[in-house]
C-alpha positions as CSV (number, residue, x, y, z in Angstrom):
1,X,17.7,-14.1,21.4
2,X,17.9,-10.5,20.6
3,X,18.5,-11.0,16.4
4,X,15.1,-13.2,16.9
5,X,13.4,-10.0,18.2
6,X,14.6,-8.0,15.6
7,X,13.7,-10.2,13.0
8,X,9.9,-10.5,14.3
9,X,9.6,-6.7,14.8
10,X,10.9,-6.1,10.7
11,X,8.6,-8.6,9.5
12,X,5.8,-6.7,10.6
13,X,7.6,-3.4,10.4
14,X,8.3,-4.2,5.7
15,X,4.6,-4.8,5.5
16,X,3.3,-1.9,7.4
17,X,5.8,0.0,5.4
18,X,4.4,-1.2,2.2
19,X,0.7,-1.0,3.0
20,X,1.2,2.5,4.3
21,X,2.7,3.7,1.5
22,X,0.3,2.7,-0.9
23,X,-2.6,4.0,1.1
24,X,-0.9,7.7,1.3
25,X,0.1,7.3,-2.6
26,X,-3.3,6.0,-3.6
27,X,-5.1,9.3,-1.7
28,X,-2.6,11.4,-3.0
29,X,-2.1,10.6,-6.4
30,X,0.8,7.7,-7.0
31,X,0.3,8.0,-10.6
32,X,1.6,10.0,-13.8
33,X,3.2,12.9,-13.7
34,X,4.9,11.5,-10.0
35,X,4.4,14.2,-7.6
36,X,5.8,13.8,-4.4
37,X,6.6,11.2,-2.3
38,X,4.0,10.7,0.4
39,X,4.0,7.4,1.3
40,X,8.0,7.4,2.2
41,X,7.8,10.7,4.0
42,X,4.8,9.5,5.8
43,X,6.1,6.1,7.3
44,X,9.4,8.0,7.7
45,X,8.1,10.4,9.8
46,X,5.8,7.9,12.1
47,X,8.8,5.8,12.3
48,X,10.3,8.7,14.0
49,X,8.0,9.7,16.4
50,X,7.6,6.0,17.8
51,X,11.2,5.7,17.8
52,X,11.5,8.8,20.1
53,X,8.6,7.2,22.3
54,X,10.7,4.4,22.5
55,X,13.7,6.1,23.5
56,X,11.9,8.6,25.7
57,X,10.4,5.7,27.2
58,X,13.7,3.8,27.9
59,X,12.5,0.6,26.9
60,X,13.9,-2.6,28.0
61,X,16.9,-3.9,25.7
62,X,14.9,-6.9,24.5
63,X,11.1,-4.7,24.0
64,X,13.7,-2.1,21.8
65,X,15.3,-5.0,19.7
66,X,11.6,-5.6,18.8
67,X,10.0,-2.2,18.4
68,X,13.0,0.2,17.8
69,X,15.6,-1.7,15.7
70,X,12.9,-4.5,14.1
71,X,9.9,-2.6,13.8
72,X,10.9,1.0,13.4
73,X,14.5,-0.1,11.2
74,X,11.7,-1.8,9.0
75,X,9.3,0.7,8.8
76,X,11.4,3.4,7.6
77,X,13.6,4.0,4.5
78,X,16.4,5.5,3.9
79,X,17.2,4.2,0.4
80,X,13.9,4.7,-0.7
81,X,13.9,8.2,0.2
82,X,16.9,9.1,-1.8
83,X,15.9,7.2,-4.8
84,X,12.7,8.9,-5.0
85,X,14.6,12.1,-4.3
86,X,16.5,11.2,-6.8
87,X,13.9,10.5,-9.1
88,X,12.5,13.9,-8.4
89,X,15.8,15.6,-9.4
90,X,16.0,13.6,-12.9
91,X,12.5,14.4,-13.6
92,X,13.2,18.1,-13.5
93,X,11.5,18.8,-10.2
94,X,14.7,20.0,-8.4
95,X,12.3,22.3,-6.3
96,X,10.5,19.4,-5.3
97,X,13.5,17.1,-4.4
98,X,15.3,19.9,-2.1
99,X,11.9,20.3,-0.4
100,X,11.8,16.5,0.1
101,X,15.6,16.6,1.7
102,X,14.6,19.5,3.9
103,X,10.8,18.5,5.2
104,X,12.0,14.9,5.8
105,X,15.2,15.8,8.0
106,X,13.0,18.8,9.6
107,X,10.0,16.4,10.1
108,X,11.9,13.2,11.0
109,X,14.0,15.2,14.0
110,X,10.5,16.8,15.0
111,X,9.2,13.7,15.2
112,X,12.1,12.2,16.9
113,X,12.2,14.8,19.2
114,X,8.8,14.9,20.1
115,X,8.2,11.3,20.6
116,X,11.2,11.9,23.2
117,X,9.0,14.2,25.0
118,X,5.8,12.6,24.6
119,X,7.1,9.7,26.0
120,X,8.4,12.0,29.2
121,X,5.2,13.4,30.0
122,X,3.8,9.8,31.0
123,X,6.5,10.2,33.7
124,X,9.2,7.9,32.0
125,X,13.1,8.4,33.2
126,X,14.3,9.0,29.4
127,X,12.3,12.3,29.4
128,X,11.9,15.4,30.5
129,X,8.2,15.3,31.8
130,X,6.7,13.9,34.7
């Protein structure tokens, strides 16, 4: 029943992704000359904060089939990140596409980190708080 779980949480998780991105690339500029990649990094970075909380929280193995692996797996992107990376690189904005590879791994580990120790501070056994 688990796959069923996971299958609920990424069909919400895809949509959010989508309509998230286009909000943070519509206030930050989505158009030409492409810029940076809000939007991914954005939902990336959320994705890992609530997957920390999750973990921090230690979660039931059905409530993280839902929320960490459907919702979260969803949510995020790894492919989409590296194209746009990619994209950045071909476009002659090396700068810009090393700065993506760094912020997101520094951001998505802060996040991840964090979300562990949020989640500890409401007195949960995964964490460190309470």
């Amino acid at each position: 029943m688990n796959w069923l779980l996971v299958v609920l949480g990424g069909a919400t998780g895809a949509p959010l992704r989508y309509l998230a991105d286009r909000a943070v690339q519509a206030r930050h500029g989505a158009g030409l000359p492409y810029v940076f990649p809000w939007g991914t990094f954005t939902v990336n970075a959320a994705g890992s904060l609530l997957l920390g909380v999750l973990t921090g929280a230690a979660v039931s193995a059905p409530a993280y089939a839902l929320l960490g692996t459907g919702l979260c797996g969803a949510l995020t992107t790894y492919s989409t990140f590296s194209y746009e990376t990619l994209r950045l690189a071909e476009t002659g904005r090396g700068f810009l596409a090393a700065a993506n590879v760094l912020a997101s791994l520094l951001v998505g580990l802060g996040a991840v980190f964090l979300g562990v120790e949020l989640a500890g501070g409401f007195g949960s056994p995964g964490g460190s708080g309470g």
